[in-house]
DRENDREN-185607 format. One line per 10 residues: for each residue x, y, z of C-alpha. Coordinates in Angstrom, 2 decimals, decimal comma. Example, Ala and Ser with C-alpha at 12.3 -4.5 7.8 and 13.67 -1.06 7.14 Angstrom:
12,30 -4,50 7,80 ~ 13,67 -1,06 7,14
//
This chain:
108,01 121,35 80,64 ~ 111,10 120,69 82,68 ~ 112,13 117,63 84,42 ~ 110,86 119,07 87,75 ~ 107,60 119,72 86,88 ~ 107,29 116,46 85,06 ~ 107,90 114,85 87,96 ~ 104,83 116,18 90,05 ~ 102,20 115,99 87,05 ~ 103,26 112,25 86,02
103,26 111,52 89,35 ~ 99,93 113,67 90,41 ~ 96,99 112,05 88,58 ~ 93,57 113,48 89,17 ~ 90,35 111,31 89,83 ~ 87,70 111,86 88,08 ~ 85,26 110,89 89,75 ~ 86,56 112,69 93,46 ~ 89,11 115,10 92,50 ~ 91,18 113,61 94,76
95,15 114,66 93,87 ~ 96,28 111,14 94,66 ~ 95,86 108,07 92,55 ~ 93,07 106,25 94,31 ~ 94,40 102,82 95,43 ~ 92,01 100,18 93,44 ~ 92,07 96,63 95,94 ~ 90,33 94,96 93,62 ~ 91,45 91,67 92,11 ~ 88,74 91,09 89,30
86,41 93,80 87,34 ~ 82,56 93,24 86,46 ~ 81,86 93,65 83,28 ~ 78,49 95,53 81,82 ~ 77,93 93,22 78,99 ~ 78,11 89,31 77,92 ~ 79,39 90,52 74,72 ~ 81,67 93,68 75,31 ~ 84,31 93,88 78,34 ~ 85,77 96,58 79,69
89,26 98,02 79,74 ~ 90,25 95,76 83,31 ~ 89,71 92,22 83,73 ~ 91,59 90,78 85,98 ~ 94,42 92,54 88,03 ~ 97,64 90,60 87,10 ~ 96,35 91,65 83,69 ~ 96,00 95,36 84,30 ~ 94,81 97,80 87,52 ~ 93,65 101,46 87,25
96,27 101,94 90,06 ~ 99,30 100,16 88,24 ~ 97,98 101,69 84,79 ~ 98,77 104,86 86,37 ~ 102,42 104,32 87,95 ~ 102,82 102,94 84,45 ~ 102,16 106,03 82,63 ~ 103,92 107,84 84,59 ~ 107,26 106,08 84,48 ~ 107,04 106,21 80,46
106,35 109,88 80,57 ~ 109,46 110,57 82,76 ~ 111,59 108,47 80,18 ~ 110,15 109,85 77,20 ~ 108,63 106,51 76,36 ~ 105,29 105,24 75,23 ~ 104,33 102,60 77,25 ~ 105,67 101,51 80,68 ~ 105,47 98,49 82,55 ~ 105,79 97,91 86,81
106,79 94,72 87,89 ~ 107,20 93,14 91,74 ~ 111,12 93,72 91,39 ~ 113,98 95,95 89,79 ~ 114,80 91,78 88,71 ~ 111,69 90,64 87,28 ~ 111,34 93,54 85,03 ~ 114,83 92,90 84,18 ~ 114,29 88,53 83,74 ~ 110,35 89,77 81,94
112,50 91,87 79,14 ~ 115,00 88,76 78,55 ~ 112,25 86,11 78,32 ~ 111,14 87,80 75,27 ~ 113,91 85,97 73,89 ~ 114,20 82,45 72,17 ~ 116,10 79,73 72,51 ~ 119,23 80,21 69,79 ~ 119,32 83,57 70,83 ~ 122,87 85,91 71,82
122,80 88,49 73,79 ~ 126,08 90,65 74,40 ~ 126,24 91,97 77,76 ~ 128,41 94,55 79,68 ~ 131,06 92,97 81,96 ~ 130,38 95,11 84,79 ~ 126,39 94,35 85,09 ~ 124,79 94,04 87,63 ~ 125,06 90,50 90,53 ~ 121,70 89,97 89,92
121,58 90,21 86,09 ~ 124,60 87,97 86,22 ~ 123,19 85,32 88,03 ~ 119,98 85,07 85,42 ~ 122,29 84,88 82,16 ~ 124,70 82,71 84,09 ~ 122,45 80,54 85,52 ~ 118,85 80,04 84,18 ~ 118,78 81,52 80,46 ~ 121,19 78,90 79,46
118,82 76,21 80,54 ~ 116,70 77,71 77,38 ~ 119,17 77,83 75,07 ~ 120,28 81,47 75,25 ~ 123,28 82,29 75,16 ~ 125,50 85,71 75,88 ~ 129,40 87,12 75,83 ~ 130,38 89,63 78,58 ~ 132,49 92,23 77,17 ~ 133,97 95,59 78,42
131,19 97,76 76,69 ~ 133,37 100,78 77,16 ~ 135,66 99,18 74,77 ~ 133,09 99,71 71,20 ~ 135,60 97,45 68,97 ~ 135,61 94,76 71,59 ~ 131,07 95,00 71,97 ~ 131,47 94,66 67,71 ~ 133,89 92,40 67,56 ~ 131,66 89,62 69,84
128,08 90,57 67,89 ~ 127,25 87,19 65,86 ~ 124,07 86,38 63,58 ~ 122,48 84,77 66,35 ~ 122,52 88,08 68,52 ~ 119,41 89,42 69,70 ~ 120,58 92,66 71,98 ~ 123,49 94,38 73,08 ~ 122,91 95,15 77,28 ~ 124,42 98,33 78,60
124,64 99,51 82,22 ~ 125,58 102,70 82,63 ~ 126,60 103,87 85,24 ~ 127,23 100,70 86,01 ~ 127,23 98,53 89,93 ~ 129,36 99,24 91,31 ~ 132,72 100,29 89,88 ~ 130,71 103,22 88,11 ~ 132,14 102,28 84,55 ~ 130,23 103,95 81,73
128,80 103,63 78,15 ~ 128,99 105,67 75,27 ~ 125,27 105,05 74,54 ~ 124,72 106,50 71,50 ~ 128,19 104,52 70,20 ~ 126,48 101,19 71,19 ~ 122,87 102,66 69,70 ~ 124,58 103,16 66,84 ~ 126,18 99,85 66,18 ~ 122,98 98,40 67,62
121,12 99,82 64,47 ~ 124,11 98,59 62,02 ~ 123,36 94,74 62,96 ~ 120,06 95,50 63,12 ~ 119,85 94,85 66,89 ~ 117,96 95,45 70,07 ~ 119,80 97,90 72,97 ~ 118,68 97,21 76,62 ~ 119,29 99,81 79,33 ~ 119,72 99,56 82,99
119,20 103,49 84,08 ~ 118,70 102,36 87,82 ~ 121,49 104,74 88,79 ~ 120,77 107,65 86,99 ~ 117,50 107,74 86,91 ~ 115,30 109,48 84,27 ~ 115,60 113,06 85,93 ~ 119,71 112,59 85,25 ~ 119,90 110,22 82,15 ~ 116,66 109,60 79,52
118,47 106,55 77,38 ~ 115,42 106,35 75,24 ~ 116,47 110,13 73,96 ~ 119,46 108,31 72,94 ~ 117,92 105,64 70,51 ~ 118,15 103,23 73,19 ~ 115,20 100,26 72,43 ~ 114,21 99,04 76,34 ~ 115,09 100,89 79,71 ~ 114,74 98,96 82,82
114,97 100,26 86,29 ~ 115,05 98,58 90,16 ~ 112,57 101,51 90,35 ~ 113,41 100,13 94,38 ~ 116,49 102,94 94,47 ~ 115,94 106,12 93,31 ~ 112,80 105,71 91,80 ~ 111,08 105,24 95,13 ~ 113,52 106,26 97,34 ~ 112,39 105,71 100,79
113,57 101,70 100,97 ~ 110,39 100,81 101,76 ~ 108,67 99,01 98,56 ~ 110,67 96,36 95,90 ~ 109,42 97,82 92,27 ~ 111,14 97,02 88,82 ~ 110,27 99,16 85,82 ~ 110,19 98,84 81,96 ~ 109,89 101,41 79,57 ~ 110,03 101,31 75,68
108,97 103,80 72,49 ~ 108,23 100,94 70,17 ~ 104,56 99,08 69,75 ~ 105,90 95,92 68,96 ~ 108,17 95,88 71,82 ~ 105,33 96,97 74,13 ~ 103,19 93,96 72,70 ~ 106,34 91,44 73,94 ~ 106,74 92,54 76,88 ~ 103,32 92,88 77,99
102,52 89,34 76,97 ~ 105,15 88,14 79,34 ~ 104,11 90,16 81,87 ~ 100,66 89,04 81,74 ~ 101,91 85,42 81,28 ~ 104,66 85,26 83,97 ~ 102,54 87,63 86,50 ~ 105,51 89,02 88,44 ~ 103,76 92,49 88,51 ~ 103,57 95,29 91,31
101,10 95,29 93,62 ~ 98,76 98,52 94,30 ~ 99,91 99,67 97,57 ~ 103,57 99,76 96,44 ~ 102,70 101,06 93,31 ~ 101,11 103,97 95,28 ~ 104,37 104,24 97,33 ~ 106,14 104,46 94,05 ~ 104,64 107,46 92,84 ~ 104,62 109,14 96,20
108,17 108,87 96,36 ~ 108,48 109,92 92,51 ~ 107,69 113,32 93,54 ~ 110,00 113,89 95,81 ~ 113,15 112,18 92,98 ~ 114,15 115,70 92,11 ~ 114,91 117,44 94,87 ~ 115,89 113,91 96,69 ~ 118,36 113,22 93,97 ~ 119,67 117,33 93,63
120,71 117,14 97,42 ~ 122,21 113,44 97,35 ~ 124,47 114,02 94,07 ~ 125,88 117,59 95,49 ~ 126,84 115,84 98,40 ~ 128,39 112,54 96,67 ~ 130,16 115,25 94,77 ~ 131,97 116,66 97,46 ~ 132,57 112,89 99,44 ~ 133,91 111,88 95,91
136,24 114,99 96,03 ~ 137,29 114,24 99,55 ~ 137,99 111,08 99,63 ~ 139,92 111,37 95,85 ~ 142,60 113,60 98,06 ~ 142,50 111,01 101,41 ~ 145,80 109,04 102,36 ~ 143,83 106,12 103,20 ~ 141,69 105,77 99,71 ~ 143,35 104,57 97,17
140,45 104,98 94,49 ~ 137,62 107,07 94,13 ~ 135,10 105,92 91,12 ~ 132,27 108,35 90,35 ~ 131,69 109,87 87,10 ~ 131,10 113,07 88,53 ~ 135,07 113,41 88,87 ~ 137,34 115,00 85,82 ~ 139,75 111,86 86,55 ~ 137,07 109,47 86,23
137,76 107,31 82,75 ~ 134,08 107,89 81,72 ~ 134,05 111,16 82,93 ~ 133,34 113,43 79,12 ~ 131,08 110,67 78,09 ~ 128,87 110,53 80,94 ~ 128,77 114,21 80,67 ~ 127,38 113,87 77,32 ~ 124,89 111,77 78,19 ~ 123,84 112,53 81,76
123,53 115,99 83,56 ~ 124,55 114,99 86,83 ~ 127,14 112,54 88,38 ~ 124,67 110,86 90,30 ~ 124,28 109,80 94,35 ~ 126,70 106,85 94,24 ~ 130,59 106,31 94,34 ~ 132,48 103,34 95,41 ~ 136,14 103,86 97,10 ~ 138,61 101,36 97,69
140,12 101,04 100,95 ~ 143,25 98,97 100,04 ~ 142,03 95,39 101,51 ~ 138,75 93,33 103,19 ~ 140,19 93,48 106,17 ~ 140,69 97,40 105,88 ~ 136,85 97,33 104,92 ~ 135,45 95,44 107,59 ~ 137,04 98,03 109,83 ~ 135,79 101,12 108,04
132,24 99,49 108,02 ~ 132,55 98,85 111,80 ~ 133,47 102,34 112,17 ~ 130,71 104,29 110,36 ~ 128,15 105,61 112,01 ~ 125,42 107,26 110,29 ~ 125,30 105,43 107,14 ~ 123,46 102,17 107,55 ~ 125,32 98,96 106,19 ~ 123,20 97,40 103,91
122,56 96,06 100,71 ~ 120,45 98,46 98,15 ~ 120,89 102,18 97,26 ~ 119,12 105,09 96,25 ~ 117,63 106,06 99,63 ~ 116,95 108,77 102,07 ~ 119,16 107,31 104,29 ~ 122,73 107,12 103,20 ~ 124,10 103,47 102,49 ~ 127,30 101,65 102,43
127,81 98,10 101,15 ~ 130,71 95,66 100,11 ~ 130,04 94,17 96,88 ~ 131,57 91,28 97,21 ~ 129,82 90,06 99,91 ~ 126,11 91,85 99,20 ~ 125,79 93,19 95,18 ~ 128,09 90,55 93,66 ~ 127,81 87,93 95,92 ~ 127,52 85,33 92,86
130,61 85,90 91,40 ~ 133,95 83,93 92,30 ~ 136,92 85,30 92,84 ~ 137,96 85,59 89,39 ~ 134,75 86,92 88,47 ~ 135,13 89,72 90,92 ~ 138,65 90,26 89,80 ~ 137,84 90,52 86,08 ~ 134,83 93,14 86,66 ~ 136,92 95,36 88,32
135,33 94,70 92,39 ~ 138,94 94,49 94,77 ~ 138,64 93,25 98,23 ~ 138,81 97,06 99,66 ~ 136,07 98,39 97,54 ~ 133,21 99,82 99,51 ~ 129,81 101,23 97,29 ~ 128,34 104,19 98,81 ~ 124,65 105,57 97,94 ~ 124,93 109,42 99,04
121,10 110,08 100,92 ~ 120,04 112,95 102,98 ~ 122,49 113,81 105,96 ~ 124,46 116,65 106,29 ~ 127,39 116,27 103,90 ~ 129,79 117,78 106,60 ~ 128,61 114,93 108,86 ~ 128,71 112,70 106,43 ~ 132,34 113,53 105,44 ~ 133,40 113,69 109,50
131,97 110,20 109,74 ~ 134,18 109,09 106,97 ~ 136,95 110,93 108,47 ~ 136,83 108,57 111,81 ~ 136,50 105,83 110,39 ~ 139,10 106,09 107,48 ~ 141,28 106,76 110,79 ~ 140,95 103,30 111,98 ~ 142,33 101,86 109,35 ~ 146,29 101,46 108,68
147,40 103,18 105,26 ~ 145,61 101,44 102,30 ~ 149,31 101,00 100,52 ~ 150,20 99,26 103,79 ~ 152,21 101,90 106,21 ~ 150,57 102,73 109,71 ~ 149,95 106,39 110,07
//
């Protein structure tokens, strides 16, 4: 079946005992059991829900996996797949991942004796070159937040599988309908299933998906241990807005297509990143790999203070943190995405002062591009010349 229909029937689960076309919503924290000797398949919710069970199986179908996992966030699926590591363990991680990721191998893994190298992970030689006996995984992100830079997956699955190595894959941007990393020989795909996944900005959801039994055995024990898992009502949400990720995502990335085009030609921009775009580095990878450029692109405006003014002057999209809404989105990463990093840190993964992230939703893309238009016009020349 194609994507699109996979969408509605992993999302569309029958009951059996109603018919009802939507996943019944089990509030139930604890199961009874028929017999002293025997229990049945649920226990105890932070252990496993008919509700979750389902969101869960549906995620792993979309990604071609075998088992998925929901958590509360797109983070604690993300922090549940690194505590499967030990203390002595490496990980070698993209440079350009994620604030959030950041701030757990920065700041708390450490504490446990892991250990990790950033590295440009566009740059194959330099991911090698940094691999040691003591490493665990190699971490892509790809497309990654938010200067769009991208992987050659199956170049990193591939020298994943000659150190005998784990690969870990954020697919939050792409999502499965655009990018399946699993296909790719990829080991573990995470998602902030919050963006595209749900797509309304309404619910915080994380997602794991793998292929692998053992895997699935690891990461379930820490999810049952650690207990960071998504609640019933959200999970509900989730696959509600599931159905809808096809056409939702169809619309947005025609649209961030032609803003991305736009704004590549405007006087006032002087950088456009979105894979979607022949002159983007990544471009013939990502094509490779993904079959659309997706609903985000970040564009540099030259200087904060050129920001500021541009955000002041927009008026449809909201200013926000997050992405992969309805609504369209504009935020400044240094301030809201990639808030931990210093200066340098910002500096050496590629986030200038003027960069602005924008998540492409539902509007008009001619109003969309007008509202641009004004406020671009606010701003003096991004080289520095009033116009």
């Amino acid at each position: 079946m194609s994507d699109w229909t996979d969408l509605i029937q992993a999302a569309t689960t029958h009951d059996p005992l109603s018919g009802a076309i939507n996943t019944p919503i089990q509030l139930s924290s604890t199961f009874h059991q028929a017999s002293f000797e025997t229990f049945g398949h649920f226990d105890y919710a932070r252990s496993g829900n008919p509700t979750r069970e389902a969101g869960e199986a549906a995620i792993a179908k979309l990604e071609h996996g075998t088992q998925g996992f929901l958590f509360s966030t797109g983070m604690a699926a993300i922090s549940s797949v690194l505590f499967t590591l030990s203390a002595g363990d490496h990980l070698v991680v993209s440079k350009h991942v994620y604030g959030g990721t950041f701030r757990v191998l920065e700041d708390i893994l450490p504490r446990w004796g892991i250990t990790h190298t950033f590295v440009d992970f566009s740059d194959v030689a330099a991911v090698a070159a940094v691999i040691t006996p003591a490493t665990k995984a190699l971490y892509i992100e790809t497309p990654s937040n938010p200067v769009l830079q991208i992987t050659d997956i199956a170049a990193i699955v591939a020298l994943a599988k000659q150190h005998q190595v784990l690969t870990i894959a954020d697919n939050t941007f792409m999502s499965p309908f655009f990018q399946k990393p699993l296909d790719l020989g990829v080991d573990i795909v995470v998602h902030s299933a919050t963006k595209f996944l749900a797509g309304h900005s309404d619910i915080l959801a994380g997602a794991v998906v793998v292929k692998d039994q053992q895997l699935a055995e690891r990461i379930y024990f820490i999810q049952n241990a650690v207990g960071a898992t998504l609640g019933v009502l959200d999970t509900w949400l989730l696959l509600r807005g599931i159905k809808t990720l096809g056409v939702r995502l169809a619309q947005s990335s025609q649209s961030a297509l032609a803003i991305a085009q736009h704004l590549a030609q405007h006087p006032k921009v002087t950088r456009v990143l979105y894979p979607g775009l022949a002159t983007h580095p990544g471009h013939a990878i990502h094509a490779k790999q993904a079959t659309s450029g997706g609903a985000v692109l970040s564009f540099d405006v030259g200087s904060q203070a050129n920001a500021k003014k541009v955000v002041a002057a927009l008026k449809i999209p909201v200013f926000s943190v997050s992405l992969g809404a309805v609504e369209s989105i504009v935020s400044y990463p240094p301030k809201m995405s990639h808030a931990e990093l210093d200066e340098a840190g910002l500096a050496a993964s590629g986030i200038t002062p003027g960069l602005l992230r924008f998540s492409v939703g539902l509007e008009d893309v001619a109003d969309l591009i007008a509202d641009l238009d004004h406020a671009l016009a606010q701003i003096e020349s991004a080289r520095g010349e009033k116009r």
